[in-house]
C-alpha positions as semicolon CSV with decimal commas, in nm:
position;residue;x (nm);y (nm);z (nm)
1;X;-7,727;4,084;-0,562
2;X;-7,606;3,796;-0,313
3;X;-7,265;3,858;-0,415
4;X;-7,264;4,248;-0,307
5;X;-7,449;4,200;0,013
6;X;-7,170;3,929;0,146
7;X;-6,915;4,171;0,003
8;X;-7,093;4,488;0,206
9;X;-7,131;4,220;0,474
10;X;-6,744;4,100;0,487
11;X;-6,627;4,501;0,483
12;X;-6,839;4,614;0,731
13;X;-6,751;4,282;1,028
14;X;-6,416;4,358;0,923
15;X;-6,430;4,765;0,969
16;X;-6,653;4,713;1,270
17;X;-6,356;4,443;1,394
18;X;-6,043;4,621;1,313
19;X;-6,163;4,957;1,225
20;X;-6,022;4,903;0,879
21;X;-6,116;4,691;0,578
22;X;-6,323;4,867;0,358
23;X;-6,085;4,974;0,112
24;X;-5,902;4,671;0,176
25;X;-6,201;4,407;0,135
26;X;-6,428;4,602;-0,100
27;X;-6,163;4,776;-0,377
28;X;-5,977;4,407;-0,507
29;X;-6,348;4,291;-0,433
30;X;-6,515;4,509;-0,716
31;X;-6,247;4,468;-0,930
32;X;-6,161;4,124;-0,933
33;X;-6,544;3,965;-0,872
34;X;-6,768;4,241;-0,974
35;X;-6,540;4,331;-1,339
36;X;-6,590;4,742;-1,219
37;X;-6,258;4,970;-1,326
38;X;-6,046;5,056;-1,089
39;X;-6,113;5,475;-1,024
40;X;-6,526;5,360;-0,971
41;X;-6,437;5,084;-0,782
42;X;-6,221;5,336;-0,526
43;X;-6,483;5,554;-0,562
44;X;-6,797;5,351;-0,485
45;X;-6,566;5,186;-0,182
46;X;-6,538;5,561;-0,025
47;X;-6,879;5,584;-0,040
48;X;-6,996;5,272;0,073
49;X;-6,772;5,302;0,348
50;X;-6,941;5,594;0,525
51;X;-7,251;5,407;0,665
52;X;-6,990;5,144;0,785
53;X;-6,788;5,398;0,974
54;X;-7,103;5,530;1,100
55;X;-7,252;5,239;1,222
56;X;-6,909;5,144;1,416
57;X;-6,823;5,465;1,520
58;X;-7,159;5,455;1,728
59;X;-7,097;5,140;1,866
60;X;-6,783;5,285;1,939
61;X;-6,882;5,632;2,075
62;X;-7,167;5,374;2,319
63;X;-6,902;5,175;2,476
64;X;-6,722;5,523;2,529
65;X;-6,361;5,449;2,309
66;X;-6,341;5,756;2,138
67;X;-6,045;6,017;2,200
68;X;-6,232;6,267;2,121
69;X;-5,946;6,537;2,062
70;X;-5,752;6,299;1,869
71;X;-6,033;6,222;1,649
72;X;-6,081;6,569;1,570
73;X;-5,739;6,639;1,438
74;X;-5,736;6,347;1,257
75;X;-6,040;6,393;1,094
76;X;-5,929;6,777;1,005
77;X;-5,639;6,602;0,841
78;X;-5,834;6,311;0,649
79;X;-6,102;6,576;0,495
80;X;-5,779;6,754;0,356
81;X;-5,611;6,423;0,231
82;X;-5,957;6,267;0,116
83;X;-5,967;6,644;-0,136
84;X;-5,579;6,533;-0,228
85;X;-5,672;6,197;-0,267
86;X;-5,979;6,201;-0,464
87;X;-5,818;6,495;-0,731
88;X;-5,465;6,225;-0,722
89;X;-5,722;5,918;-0,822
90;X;-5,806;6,123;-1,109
91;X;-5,467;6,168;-1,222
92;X;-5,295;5,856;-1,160
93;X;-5,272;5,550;-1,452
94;X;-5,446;5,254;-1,314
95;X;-5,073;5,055;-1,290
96;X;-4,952;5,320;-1,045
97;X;-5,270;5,281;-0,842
98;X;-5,195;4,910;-0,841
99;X;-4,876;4,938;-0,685
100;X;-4,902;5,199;-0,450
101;X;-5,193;5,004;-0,302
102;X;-4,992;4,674;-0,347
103;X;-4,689;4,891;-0,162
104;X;-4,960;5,032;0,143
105;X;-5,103;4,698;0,229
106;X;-4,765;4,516;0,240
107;X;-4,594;4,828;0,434
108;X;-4,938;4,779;0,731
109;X;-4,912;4,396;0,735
110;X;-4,544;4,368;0,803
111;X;-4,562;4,655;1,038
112;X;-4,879;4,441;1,218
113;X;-4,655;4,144;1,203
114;X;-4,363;4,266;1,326
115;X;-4,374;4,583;1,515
């Protein structure tokens, strides 16, 4: 119980931080110290993710940071991807899923790094 409550803990001052992490922190999290598979583990991080973005994007919306417009179309466009993500999760081996992720977090850190 400890162990998932400092795991919720770390995601969420991470999303709340960077308005990212979730994924990042709680997928290789499940995995690696909680033993889940990999397609629950992506799946339970989606969903535990939505109270976090909740929680930040009030403290977000309070201090008045939102774009409102460009929240909208980007929120049009992750309801579409989350559908073509969630049916892809189903139909991708757990090796591809590996790298791709592997791929996606090396691609953002070198582009934080560097660009």
């Amino acid at each position: 119980m400890i162990k998932k409550v400092i795991l919720g803990l770390t995601a969420g001052i991470i999303s709340g931080l960077f308005a990212a992490g979730g994924g990042m922190i709680l997928v290789p999290a499940y995995v690696y110290i909680l033993k889940i598979d990999e397609v629950k583990a992506r799946a339970t991080s989606v969903f535990c993710i939505l109270p976090m973005v909740f929680t930040s994007g009030l403290m977000y919306y309070k201090s008045n940071y939102i774009d409102w417009k460009l929240g909208l179309f980007c929120a049009i466009g992750g309801i579409v991807g989350g559908i073509i993500g969630a049916k892809l999760l189903k139909k991708m081996s757990i090796k591809n899923l590996k790298i791709l992720f592997t791929l996606f977090l090396i691609y953002a850190s070198v582009k934080m790094v560097f660009f």
